[in-house]
C-alpha positions as CSV (number, residue, x, y, z in Angstrom):
1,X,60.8,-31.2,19.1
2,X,58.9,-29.2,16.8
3,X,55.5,-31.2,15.2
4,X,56.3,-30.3,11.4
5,X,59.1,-32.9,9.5
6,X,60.3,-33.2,6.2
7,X,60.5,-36.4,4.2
8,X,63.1,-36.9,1.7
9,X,63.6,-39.6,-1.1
10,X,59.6,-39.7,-1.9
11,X,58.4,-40.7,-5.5
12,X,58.0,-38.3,-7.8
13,X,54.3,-39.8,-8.5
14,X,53.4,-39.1,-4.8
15,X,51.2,-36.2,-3.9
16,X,50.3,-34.2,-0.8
17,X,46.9,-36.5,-0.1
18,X,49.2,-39.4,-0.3
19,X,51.8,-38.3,2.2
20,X,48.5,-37.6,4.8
21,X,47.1,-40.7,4.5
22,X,51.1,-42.6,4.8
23,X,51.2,-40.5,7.6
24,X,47.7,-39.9,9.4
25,X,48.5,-43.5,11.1
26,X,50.6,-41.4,13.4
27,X,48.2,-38.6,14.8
28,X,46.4,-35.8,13.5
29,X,48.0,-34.8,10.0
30,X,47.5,-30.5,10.2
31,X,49.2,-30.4,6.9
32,X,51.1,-32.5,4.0
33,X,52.5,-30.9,1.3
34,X,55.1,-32.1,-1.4
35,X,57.2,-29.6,-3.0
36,X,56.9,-28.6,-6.5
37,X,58.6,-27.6,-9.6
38,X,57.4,-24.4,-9.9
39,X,58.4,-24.4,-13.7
40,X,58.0,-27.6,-14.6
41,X,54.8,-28.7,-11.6
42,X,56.6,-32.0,-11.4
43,X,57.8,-33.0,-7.3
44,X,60.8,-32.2,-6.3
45,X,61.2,-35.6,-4.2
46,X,60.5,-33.8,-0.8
47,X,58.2,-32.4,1.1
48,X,56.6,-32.0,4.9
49,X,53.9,-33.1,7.2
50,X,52.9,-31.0,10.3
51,X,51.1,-32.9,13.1
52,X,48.9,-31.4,15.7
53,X,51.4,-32.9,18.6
54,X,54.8,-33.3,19.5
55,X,54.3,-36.7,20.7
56,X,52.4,-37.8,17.4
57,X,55.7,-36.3,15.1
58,X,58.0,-38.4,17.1
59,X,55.6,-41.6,16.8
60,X,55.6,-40.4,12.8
61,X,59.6,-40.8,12.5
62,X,59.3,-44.7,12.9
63,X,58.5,-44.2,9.3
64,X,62.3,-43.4,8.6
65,X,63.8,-45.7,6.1
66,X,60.9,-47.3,5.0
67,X,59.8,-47.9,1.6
68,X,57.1,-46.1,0.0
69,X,56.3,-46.4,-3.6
70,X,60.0,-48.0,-4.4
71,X,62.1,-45.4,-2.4
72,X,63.4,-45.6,1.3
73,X,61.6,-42.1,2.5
74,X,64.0,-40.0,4.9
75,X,61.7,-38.5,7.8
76,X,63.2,-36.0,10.0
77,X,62.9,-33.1,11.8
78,X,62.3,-30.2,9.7
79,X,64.0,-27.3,10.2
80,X,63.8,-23.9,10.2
81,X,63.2,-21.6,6.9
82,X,66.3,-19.7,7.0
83,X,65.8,-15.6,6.7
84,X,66.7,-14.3,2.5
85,X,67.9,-11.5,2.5
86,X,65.3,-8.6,1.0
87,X,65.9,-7.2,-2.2
């Protein structure tokens, strides 16, 4: 299992620091990030969180379902960034 996941269905009020504290009851939070509008800067509903452990990702996806600010998140495994092709 890889240690980074993504986490669907999130509030469009939530940030980055909000995600790592949801999810630093888990493990060691490396990095959480929600992704952007790049336009408009508003959140696009998802983003990940990367853990310093396999073990403490899998512990993480007990979060699956739950509600956070209104919404049932989606936590899974995140997978990954297929190649573009270069212009």
């Amino acid at each position: 299992m890889a240690t980074k996941l993504f986490v669907g269905n999130l509030p469009f009020s939530m940030t980055g620091d909000d995600l790592k504290q949801i999810f630093s009851a888990y493990g060691t939070v490396v990095s959480a990030n929600v992704v952007v509008d790049k336009y408009t800067n508003r959140s696009k509903g998802f983003g990940f969180v990367e853990f310093s452990t396999d073990e403490e990702a899998k512990a993480a996806m007990a979060l699956d379902g739950t509600e956070q600010g209104g919404r049932n998140i989606a936590v899974k495994e995140a997978l990954p960034r297929p190649e573009r092709p270069q212009m």
